[in-house]
Every structure is written in structure tokens, then in C-alpha cells.
PLY file of the C-alpha trace (Angstrom):
ply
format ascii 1.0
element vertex 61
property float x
property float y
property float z
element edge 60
property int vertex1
property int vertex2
end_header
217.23 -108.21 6.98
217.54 -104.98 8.41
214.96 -101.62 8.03
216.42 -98.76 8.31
215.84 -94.87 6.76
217.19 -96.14 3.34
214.45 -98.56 3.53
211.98 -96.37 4.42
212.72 -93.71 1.62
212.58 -96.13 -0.63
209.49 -97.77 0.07
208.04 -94.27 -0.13
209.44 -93.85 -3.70
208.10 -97.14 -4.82
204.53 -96.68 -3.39
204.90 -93.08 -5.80
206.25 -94.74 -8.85
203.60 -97.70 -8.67
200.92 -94.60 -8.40
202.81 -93.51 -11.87
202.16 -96.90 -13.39
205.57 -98.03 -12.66
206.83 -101.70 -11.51
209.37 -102.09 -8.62
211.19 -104.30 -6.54
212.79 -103.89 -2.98
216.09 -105.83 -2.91
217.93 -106.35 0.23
221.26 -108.08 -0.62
224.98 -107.59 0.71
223.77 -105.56 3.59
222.09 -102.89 1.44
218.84 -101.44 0.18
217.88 -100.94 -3.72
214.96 -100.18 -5.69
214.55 -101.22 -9.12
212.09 -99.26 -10.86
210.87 -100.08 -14.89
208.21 -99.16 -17.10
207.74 -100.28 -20.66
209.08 -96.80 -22.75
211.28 -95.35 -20.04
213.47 -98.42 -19.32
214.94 -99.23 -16.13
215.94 -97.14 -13.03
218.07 -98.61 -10.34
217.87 -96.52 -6.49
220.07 -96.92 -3.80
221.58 -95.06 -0.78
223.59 -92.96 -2.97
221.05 -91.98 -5.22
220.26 -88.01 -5.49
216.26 -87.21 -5.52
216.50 -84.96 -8.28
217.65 -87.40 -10.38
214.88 -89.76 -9.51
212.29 -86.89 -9.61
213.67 -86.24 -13.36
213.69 -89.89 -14.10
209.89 -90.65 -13.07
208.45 -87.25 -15.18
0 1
1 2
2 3
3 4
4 5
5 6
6 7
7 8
8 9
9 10
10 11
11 12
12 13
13 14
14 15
15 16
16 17
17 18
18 19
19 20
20 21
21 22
22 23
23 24
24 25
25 26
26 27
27 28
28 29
29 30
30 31
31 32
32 33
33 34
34 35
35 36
36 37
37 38
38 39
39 40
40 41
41 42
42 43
43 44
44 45
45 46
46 47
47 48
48 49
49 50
50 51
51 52
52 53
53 54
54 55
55 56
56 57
57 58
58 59
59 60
């Protein structure tokens, strides 16, 4: 397993959305970050290295 800035960001965005009262898990598979965000009446939000922050910013309003 490998930390690197990806991983970093997206602890950062979980440790925010969990503030929010959302649920999230780190996944490191195929040599890759992702962040799976959820909350009961918004659904699921999957982040990864190509992700664009105002689209997660949108998402977690």
C-alpha cells in the first residue's frame, strides 16, 4: 500500500464529510486511491484521482 498526495486529499475529504454526517471508506486497490462517500437521502459518491473539487463541494451541500 502506498500514501501518496491522492491519499492525503482524500483522507482530508473524508474527515469533512464524516463532520457532515456522512459514511466513507478509503479503498486502495489496483494501485489506486478512492473514496466512497454515502449518506441515507443523497446516495452514493465515489472520489478518485480524477475527481474535480467542485464537483465534490456541490455533491456534499
Amino acid at each position: 500500500m502506498k500514501t501518496n498526495m491522492t491519499h492525503k486529499i482524500l483522507v482530508l475529504i473524508s474527515k469533512e464529510a464524516i463532520k457532515r454526517g456522512y459514511t466513507t471508506t478509503l479503498t486502495y486497490e489496483f494501485a489506486e486511491w478512492w473514496l466512497e462517500i454515502w449518506r441515507e437521502d443523497k446516495g452514493t459518491k465515489l472520489i478518485k484521482r480524477t475527481s474535480r473539487i467542485s464537483d465534490i463541494e456541490d455533491w456534499l451541500k
